[in-house]
C-alpha positions in Angstrom: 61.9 6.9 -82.9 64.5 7.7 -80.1 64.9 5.1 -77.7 65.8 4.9 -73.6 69.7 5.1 -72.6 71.0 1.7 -73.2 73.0 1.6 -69.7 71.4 4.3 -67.3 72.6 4.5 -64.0 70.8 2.8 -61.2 69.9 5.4 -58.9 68.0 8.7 -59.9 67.9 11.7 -58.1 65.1 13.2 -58.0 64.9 17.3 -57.6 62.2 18.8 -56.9 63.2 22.8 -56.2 60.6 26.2 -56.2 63.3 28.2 -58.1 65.7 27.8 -61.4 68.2 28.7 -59.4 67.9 26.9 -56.5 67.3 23.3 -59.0 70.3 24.2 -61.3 72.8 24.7 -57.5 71.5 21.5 -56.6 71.6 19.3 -59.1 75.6 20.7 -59.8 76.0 19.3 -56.3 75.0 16.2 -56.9 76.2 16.1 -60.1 79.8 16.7 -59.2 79.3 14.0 -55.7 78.8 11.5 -58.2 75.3 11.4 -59.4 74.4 11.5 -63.0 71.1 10.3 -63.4 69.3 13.4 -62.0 65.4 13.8 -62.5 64.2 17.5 -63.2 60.4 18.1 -61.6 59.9 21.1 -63.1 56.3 20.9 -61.6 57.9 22.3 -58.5 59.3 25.2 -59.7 57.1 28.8 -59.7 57.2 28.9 -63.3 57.9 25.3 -64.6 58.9 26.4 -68.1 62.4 28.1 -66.6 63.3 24.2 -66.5 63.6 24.2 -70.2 66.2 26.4 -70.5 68.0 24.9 -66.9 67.7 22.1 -68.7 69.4 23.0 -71.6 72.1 25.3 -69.7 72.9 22.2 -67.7 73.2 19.7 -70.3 75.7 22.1 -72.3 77.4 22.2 -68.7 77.8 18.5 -68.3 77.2 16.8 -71.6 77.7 13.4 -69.5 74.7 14.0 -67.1 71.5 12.1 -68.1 68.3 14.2 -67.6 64.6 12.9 -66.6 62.0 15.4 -67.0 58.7 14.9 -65.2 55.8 17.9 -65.0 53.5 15.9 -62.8 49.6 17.4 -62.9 48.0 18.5 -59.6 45.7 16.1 -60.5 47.9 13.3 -60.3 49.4 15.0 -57.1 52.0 17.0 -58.6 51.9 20.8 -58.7 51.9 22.0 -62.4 48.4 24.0 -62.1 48.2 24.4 -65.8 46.0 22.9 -68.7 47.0 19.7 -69.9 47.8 20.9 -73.3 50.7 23.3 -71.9 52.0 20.4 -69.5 52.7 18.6 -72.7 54.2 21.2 -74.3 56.7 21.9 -71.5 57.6 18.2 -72.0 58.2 18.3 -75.6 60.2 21.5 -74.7 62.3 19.5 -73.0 63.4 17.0 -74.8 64.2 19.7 -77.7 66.3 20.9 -74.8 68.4 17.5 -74.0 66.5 15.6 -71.7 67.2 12.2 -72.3 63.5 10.8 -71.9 60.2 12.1 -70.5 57.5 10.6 -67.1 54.4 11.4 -68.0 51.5 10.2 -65.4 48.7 7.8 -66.4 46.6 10.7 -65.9 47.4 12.9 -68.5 48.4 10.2 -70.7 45.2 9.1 -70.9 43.8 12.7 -72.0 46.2 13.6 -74.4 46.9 9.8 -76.0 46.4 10.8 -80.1 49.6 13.8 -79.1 51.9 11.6 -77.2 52.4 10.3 -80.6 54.4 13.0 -81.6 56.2 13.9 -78.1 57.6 9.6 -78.5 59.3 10.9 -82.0 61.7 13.2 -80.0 61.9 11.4 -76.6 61.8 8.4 -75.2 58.5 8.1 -73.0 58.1 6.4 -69.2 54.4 6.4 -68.5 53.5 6.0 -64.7 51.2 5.0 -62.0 51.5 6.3 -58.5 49.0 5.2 -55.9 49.5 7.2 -52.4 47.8 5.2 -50.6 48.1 1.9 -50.6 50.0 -1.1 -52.8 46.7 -2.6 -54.8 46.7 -5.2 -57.1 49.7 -4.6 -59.4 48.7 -6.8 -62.8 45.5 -4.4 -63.4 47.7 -1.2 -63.2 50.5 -3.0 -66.0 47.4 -3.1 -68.1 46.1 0.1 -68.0 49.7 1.8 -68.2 50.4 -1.4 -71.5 47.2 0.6 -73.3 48.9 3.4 -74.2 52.2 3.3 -76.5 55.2 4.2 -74.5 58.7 3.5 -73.7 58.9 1.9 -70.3 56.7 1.8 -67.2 56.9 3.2 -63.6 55.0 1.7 -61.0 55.1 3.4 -57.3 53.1 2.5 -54.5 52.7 3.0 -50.9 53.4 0.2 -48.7 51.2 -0.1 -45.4 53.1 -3.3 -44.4 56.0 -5.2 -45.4 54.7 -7.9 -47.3 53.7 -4.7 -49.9 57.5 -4.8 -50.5 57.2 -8.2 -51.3 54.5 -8.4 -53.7 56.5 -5.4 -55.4 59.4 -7.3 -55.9 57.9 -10.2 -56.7 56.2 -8.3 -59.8 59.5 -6.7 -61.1 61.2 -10.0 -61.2 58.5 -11.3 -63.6 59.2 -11.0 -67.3 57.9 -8.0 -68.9 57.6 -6.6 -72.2 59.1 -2.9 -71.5 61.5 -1.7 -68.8 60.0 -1.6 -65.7 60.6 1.0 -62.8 59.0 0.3 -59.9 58.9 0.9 -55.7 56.9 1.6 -53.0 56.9 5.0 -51.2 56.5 5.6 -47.5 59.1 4.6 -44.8 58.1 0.9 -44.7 58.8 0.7 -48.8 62.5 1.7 -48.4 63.6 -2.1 -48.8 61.9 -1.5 -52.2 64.2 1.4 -53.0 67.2 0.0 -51.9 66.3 -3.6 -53.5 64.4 -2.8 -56.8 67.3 -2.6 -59.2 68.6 -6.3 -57.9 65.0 -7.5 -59.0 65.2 -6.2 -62.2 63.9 -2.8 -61.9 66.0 -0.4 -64.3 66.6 2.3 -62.0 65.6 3.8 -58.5 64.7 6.9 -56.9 66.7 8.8 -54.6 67.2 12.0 -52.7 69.2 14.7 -53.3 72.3 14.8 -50.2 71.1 18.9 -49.2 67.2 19.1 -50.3 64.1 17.1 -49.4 63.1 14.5 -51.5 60.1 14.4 -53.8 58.2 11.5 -52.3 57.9 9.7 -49.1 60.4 6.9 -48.1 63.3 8.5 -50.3 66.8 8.5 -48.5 70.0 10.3 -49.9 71.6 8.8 -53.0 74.3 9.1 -50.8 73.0 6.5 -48.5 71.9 4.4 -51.0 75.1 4.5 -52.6 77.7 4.0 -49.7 76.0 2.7 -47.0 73.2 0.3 -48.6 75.6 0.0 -52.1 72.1 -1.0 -53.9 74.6 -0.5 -57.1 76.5 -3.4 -56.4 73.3 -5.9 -54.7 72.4 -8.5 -57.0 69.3 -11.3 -56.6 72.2 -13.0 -54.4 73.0 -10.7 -52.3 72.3 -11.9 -48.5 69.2 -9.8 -46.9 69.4 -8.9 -42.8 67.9 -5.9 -40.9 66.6 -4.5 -37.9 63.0 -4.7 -37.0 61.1 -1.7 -34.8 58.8 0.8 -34.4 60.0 3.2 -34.6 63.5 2.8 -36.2 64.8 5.5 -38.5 66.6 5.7 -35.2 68.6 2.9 -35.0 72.4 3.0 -35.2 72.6 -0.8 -36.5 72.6 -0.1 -40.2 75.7 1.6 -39.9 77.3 -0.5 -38.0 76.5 -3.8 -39.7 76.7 -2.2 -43.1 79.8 -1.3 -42.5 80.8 -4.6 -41.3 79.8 -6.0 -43.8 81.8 -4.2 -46.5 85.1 -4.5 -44.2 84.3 -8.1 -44.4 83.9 -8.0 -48.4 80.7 -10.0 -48.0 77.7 -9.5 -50.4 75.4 -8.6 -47.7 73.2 -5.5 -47.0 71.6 -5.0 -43.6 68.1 -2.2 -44.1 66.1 -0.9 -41.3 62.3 -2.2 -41.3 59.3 -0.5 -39.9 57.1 -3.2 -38.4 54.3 -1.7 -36.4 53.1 -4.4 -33.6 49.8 -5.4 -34.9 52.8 -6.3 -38.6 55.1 -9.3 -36.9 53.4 -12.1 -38.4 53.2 -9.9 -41.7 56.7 -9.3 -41.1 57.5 -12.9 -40.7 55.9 -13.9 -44.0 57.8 -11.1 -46.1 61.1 -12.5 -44.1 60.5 -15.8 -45.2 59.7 -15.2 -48.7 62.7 -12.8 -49.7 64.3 -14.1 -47.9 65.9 -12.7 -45.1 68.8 -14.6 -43.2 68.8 -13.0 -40.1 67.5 -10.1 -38.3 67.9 -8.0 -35.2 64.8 -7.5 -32.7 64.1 -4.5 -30.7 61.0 -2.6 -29.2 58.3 -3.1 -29.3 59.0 -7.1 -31.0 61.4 -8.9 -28.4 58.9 -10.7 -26.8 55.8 -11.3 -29.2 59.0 -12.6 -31.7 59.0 -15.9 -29.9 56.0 -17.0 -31.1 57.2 -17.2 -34.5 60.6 -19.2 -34.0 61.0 -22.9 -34.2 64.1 -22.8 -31.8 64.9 -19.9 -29.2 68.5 -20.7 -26.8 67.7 -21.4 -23.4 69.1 -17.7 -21.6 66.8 -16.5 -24.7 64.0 -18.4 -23.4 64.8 -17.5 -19.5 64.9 -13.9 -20.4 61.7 -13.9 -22.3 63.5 -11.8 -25.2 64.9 -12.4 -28.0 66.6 -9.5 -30.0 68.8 -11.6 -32.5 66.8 -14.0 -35.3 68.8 -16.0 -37.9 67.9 -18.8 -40.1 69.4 -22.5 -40.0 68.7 -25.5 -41.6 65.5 -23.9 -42.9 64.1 -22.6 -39.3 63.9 -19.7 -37.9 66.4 -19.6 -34.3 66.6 -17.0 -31.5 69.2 -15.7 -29.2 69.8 -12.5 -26.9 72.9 -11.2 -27.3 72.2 -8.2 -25.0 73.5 -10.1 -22.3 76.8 -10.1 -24.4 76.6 -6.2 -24.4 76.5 -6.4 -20.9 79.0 -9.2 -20.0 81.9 -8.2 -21.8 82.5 -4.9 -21.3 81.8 -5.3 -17.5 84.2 -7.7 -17.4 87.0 -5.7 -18.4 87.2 -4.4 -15.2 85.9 -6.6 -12.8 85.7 -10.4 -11.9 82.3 -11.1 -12.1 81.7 -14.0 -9.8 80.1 -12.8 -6.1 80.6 -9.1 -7.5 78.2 -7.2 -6.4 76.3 -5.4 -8.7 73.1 -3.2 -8.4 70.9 -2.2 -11.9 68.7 -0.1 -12.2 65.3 -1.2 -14.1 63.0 -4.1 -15.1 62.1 -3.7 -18.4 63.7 -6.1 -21.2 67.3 -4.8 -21.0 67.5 -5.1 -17.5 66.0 -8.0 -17.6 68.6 -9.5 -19.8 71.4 -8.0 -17.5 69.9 -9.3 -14.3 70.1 -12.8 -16.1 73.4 -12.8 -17.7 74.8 -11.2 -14.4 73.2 -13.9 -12.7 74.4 -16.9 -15.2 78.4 -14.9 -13.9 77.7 -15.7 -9.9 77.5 -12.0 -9.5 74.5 -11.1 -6.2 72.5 -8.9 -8.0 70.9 -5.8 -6.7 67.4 -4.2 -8.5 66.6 -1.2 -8.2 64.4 1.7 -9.7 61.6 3.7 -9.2 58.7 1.2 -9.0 59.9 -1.4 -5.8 57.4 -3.9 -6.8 58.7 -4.3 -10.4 62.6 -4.0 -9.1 61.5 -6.9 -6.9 59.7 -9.2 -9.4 62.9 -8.8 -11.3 64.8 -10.1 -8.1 62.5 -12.8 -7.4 63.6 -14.4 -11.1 67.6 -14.2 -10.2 67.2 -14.6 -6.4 68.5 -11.2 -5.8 67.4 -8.3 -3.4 65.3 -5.4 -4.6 65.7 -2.2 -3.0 64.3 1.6 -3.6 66.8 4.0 -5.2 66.9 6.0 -2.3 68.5 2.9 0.0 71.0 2.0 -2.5 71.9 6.0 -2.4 73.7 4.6 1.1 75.1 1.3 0.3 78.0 0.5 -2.4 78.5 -1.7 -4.7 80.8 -2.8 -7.6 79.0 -2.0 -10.5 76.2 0.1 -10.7 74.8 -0.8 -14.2 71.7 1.6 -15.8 68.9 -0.1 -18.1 66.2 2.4 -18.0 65.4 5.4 -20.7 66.3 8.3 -17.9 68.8 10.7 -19.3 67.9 9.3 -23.1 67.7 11.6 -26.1 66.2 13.5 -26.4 65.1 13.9 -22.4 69.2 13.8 -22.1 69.1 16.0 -17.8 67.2 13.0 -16.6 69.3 11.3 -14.1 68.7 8.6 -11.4 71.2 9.2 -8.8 71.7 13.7 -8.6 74.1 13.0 -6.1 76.4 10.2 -4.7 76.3 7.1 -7.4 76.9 3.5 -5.2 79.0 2.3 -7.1 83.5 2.2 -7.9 82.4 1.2 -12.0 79.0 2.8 -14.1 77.5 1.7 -16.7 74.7 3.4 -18.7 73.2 1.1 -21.5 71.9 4.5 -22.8 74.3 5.8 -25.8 72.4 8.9 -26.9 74.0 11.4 -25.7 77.5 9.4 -26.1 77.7 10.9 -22.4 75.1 11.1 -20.1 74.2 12.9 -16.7 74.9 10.0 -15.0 78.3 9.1 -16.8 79.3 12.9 -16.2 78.9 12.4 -12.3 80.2 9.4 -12.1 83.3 10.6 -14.3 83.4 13.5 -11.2 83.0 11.2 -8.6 86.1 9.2 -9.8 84.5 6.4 -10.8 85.2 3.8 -14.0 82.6 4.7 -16.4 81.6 2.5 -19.4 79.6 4.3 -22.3 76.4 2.5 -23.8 77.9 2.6 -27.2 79.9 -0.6 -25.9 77.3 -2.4 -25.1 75.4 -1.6 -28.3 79.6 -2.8 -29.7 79.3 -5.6 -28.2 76.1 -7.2 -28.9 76.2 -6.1 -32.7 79.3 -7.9 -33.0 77.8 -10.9 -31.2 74.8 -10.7 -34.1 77.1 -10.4 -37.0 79.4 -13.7 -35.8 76.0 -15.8 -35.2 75.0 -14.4 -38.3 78.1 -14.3 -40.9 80.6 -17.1 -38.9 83.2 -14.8 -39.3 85.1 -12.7 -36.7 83.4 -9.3 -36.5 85.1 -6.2 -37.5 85.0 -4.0 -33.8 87.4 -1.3 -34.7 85.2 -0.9 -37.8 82.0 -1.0 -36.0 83.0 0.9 -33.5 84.3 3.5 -36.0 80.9 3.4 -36.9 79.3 4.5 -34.3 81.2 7.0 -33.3 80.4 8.6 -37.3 84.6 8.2 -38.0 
């Protein structure tokens, strides 16, 4: 009876295509970028039972490539619409045709158990569960998948929160009889993709580089290769990340990634969903991993002080922290936006009695209005709600004045800490004409250049993009976190996509 691949890669591609044609151009694609774990779902295609034949053709093509064929039922939410009989005979097809072993759902399994006798004497057989929904209890679902002979076992789920992830990883790094595949879906289970072969899981899922994935929560094996390197993450490797909602956004993983690998560290840093009512979840699947540090941005910067045993005092003056690392077995806070702010201001100007008018009072400008404060600089509020631009004040003993009064004064520095002008609102613009100020700022870095940095450019002012504060405060992050220098050329490289 054949068995599975002794040394299969560690991430599969999964392709799932409506045409032969279309299927067979992209899995050449990945194929020749590196990838050659590719899984066929000929479910997807108009008429499934071309894949035999793509199959074939492509395994004659590239005798190297390893080939997963999965026909999922409608009823198990795939999109073969036949009869379970001619689902199995598609799969036997291909494994006459070179597919190295065969997923077969639960579902259908379960239906067709006295055949799949005969379909395990040509090809190895993965039997799995998916659950769309939610991440139930996993032990009952190894049982029910353990009643029917098979080859290995897939378990996906859908995690709702983060500590889904953890039970998930948890499970694969128990012992277990037969190979075990397993993840959650959604965008909250991608630390499960990236994670799962470390635990002991025997592969993971990807996406193609060019197509959609297949399920929810898949990124590019590309991603998952270069940025994330899950290849080369063992049970060792050091866990950090970004927490927000949303965050597929975020810039960070790139730039600490990156970092990370210029620094030859064993480190990977993964962007995590954590809805508001999820922090204390979050905190328990942090703990438990565990994670040694993480960044903190909206909508978590001030509800994440409740769950640290130490917070630095400007942390604690601020009300914010967006940088969390663990010490001595406690969990520690600082806010190193005040370093993105600081340190590229004072490149071109000496801080103490500057005078410096910002725009905003939410927790950005808030941080700014502190750290500017901490310099000796007399800070100016301003914005478009005088009330809030003077409570902000108040805390720094500053002045607070509307925007259309500071259109006539001048200052040094004119700093920016509101959305205005943000992607993907990117004509928004506080000052349309004269900007009071010889140096601007604009914390915003999408667009790279903004309304704002466009007139001041015009106006023949020093401008400083948002992409050096983000520089700035990352690099803070990864020396609290690491205790090594941080890479900025790399970083900034980063950023910038070079």
């Amino acid at each position: 009876m054949p068995s599975l691949p002794s040394s299969l890669p560690r991430i599969c591609v999964a392709l799932g295509l409506p045409t032969a044609t279309q299927l067979m151009r992209a899995a050449e694609a990945e194929y020749k970028d590196g990838n050659s774990f590719l899984e066929f779902r000929l479910d997807y295609l108009e008429t499934p039972h071309e894949g035999v034949e793509l199959i074939r053709k492509f395994r004659r093509k590239y005798p190297e490539a390893t080939i997963l064929a999965t026909c999922r039922h409608r009823q198990a939410a795939g999109h073969f619409k036949g009869d379970v009989a001619q689902q199995l005979a598609i799969l036997c097809d291909c494994a006459h045709a070179g597919a190295a072993f065969i997923d077969l759902e639960i579902e259908t399994a379960e239906q067709v158990k006295p055949s799949l006798q005969r379909l395990r004497q040509i090809s190895p057989l993965c039997l799995s569960y998916h659950n769309f929904e939610s991440t139930p209890a996993l032990g009952p679902i190894l049982k029910r998948l353990q009643r029917i002979p098979a080859d290995a076992h897939k378990i996906a789920t859908t995690a709702r929160k983060p500590s889904d992830n953890l039970r998930l990883l948890d499970f694969i790094r128990q012992p277990h009889e037969l190979p075990l595949i397993a993840l959650a879906m959604s965008e909250c289970g991608l630390a499960s993709r990236v994670l799962a072969t470390s635990y002991g899981s025997i592969y993971t899922y990807a996406a193609p580089s060019h197509e959609p994935g297949t399920a929810a929560g898949q990124i590019s094996a590309k991603l998952m290769r270069s940025l994330y390197r899950s290849e080369k993450l063992t049970h060792q490797s050091h866990i950090y990340g970004i927490i927000a909602s949303p965050v597929a956004h975020s810039k960070s993983p790139l730039i600490h990634n990156r970092a990370f690998q210029a620094r030859r560290l064993d480190s990977v840093y993964l962007p995590f969903l954590v809805s508001p009512t999820q922090l204390g979840d979050w905190m328990k699947f942090a703990t438990a991993i565990p994670v040694c540090g993480f960044s903190v941005t909206i909508p978590h910067k001030q509800r994440i002080l409740h769950y640290l045993d130490i917070v630095e005092p400007q942390a604690k003056r601020i009300g914010a922290v967006n940088t969390v690392w663990r010490k001595a077995g406690k969990w520690r806070g600082a806010n190193t936006d005040t370093e993105g702010v600081i340190k590229p201001l004072a490149k071109h100007l000496r801080l103490p009695h500057a005078k410096v008018l910002l725009a905003g009072y939410g927790g950005a400008a808030r941080a700014a209005a502190i750290a500017l404060s901490d310099a000796s600089a007399e800070v100016t509020i301003t914005g478009r709600n005088l009330k809030s631009a003077q409570a902000l004040a108040d805390v720094v003993k500053g002045s607070a004045v509307t925007l259309r009064q500071a259109q006539y004064m001048h200052f040094d520095a004119f700093i920016h800490a509101t959305p205005v002008g943000m992607a993907p609102n990117i004509d928004g613009c506080l000052f349309r004409d004269r900007i009071p100020a010889s140096i601007v700022m604009d914390m915003v870095y999408n667009p790279h250049q903004t309304v704002l940095l466009e007139h001041a450019e015009q106006q023949g002012c020093t401008i400083i993009h948002g992409i050096d504060m983000l520089l700035e405060q990352a690099a803070h992050q990864f020396e609290i976190w690491t205790g090594e220098s941080a890479p900025k050329s790399v970083m900034r490289n980063a950023i910038e996509g070079k």
